[in-house]
C-alpha positions as CSV (number, residue, x, y, z in Angstrom):
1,X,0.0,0.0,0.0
2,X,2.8,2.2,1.0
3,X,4.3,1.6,-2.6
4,X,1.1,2.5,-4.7
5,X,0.5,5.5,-2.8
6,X,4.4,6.3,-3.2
7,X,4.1,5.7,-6.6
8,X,1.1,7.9,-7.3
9,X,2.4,10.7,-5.2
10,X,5.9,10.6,-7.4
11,X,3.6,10.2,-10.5
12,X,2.0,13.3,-9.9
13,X,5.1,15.6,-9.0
14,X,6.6,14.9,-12.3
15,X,3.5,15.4,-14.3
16,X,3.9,18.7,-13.3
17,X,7.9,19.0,-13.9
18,X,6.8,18.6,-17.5
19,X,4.4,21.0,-17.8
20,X,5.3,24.5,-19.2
21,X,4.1,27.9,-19.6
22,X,4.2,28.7,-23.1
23,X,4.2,32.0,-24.4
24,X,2.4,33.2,-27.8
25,X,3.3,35.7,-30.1
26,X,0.8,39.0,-29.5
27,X,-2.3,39.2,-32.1
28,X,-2.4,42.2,-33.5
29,X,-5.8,43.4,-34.6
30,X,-6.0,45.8,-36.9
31,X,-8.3,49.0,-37.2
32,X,-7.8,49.0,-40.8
33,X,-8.9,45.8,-42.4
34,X,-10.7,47.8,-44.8
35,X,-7.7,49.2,-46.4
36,X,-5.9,45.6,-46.4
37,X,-8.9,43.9,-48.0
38,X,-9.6,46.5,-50.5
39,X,-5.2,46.5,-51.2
40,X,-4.8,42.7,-51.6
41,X,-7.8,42.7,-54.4
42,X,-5.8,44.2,-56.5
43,X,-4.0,41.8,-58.6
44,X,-1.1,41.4,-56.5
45,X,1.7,39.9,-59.2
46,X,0.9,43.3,-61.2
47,X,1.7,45.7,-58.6
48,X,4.7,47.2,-58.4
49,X,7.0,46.5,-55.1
50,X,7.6,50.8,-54.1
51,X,3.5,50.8,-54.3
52,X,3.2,47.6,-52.1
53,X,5.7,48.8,-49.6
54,X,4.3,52.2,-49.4
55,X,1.0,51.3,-48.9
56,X,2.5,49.1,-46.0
57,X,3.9,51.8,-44.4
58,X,0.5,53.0,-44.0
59,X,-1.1,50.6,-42.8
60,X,2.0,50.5,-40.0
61,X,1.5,54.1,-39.0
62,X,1.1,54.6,-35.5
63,X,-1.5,57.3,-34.8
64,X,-0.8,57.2,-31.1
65,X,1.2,60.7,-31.3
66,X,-1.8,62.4,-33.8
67,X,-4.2,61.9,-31.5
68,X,-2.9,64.1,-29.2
69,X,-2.7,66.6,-31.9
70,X,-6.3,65.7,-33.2
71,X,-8.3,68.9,-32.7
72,X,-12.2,68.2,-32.9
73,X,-13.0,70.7,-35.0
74,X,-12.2,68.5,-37.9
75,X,-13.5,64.7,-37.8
76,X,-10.1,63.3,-39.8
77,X,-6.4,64.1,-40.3
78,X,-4.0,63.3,-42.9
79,X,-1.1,62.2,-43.3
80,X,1.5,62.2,-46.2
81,X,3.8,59.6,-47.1
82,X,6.3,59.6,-50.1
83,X,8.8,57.6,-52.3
84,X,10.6,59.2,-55.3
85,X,8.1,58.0,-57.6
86,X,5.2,58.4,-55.8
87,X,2.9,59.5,-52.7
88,X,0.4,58.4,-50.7
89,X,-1.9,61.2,-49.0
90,X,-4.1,59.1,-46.3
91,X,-7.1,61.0,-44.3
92,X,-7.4,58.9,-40.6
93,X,-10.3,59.5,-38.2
94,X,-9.4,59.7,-34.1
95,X,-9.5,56.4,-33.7
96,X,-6.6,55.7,-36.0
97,X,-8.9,54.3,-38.8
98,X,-8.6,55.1,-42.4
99,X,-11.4,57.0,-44.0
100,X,-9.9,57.3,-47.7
101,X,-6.6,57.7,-49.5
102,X,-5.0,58.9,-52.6
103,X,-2.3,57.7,-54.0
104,X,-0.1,58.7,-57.0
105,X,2.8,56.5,-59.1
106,X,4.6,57.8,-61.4
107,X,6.3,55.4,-64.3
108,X,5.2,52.6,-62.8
109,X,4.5,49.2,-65.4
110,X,1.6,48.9,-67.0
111,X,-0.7,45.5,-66.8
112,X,-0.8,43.6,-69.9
113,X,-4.3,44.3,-70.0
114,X,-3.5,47.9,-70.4
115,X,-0.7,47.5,-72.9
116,X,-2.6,45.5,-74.9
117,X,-6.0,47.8,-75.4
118,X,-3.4,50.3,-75.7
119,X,-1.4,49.2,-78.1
120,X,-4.6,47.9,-80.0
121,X,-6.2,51.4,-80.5
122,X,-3.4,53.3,-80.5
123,X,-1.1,50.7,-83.1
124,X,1.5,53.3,-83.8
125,X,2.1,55.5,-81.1
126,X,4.5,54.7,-78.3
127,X,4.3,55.3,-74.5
128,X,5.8,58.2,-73.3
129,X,5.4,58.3,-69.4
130,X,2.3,57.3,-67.5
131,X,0.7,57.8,-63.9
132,X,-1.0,55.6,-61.5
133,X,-4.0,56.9,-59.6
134,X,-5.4,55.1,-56.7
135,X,-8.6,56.3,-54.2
136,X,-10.1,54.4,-51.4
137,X,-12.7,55.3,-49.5
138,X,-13.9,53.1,-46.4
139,X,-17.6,53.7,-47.6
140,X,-16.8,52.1,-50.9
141,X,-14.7,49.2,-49.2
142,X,-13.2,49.1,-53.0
143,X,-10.2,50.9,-54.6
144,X,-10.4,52.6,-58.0
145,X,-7.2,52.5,-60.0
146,X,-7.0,55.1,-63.0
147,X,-3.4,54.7,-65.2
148,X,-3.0,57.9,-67.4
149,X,-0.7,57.9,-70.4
150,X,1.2,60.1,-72.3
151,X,1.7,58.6,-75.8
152,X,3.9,60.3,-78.6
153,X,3.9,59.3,-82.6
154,X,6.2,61.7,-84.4
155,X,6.0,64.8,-83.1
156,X,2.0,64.9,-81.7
157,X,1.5,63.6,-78.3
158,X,-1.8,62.5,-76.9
159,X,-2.8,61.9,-73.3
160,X,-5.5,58.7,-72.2
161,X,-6.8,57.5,-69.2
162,X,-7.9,53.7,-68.7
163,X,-8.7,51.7,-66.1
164,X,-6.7,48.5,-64.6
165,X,-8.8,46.7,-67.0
166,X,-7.6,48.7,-70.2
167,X,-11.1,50.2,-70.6
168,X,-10.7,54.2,-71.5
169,X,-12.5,56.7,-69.7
């Protein structure tokens, strides 16, 4: 008897030498999961790495520090970030959300889509420089991309605007 209970008694201390405390990573949960949806719809293998990083960068931004500085009088603040080629102007609300964005590339590559209903309509002319346009608002949950070119044929240039589709507007 004196062995069994013993036993159990040593059986039970080291079940509990094994146990361990194990410590998870922290969970971030993000304000803006808007923004990050609406981003990774956009056909990731076409855009460019300074867009991707930049718009990143604003989904890191700590608005701790701005919310001291928010002033009531206006419901959102904004906040500019910038690359060589490009910008990102974002409008944040107190709570650190963001309520809309506009972004601008410049020379960035086109999607084959775009190259191609360019190239189709436009057989002879060549591509001079182009800009990306990007707006989000968190109403629309969407993102609406806008590329406008500058084409050249000779000596005439001529200045379109298409969607990420290639569709002109």
């Amino acid at each position: 008897m004196k062995k069994i209970l013993l036993g159990l008694f040593i059986f039970g201390l080291t079940t509990q030498i094994n146990a361990q405390t194990i410590e998870l990573p922290e969970t971030i949960i993000s304000v803006n999961y808007k923004y990050l949806d609406a981003v990774e719809e956009v056909d990731a293998d076409n855009t460019p790495a300074r867009v991707k990083k930049l718009e990143q960068e604003v989904l890191k931004f700590d608005n701790k520090d701005m919310t001291s500085l928010y002033d009531d009088e206006y419901e959102t603040y904004t906040v500019s970030f910038f690359v060589p080629e490009g910008r990102i102007i974002a409008a944040y609300n107190k709570d650190g959300k963001i309520i809309r964005t506009i972004e601008k590339y410049n020379n960035v590559r086109l999607p084959l889509e775009v190259m191609q209903s360019v190239s189709k309509r436009f057989p002879n002319w060549g591509i001079v420089e182009d800009v990306y346009f990007i707006n989000y608002h968190c109403e629309r949950d969407s993102i609406k991309q806008v590329y406008k070119i500058k084409l050249k044929n000779d000596d005439k240039f001529l200045t379109i605007k298409t969607d990420e589709n290639g569709t002109f507007l």
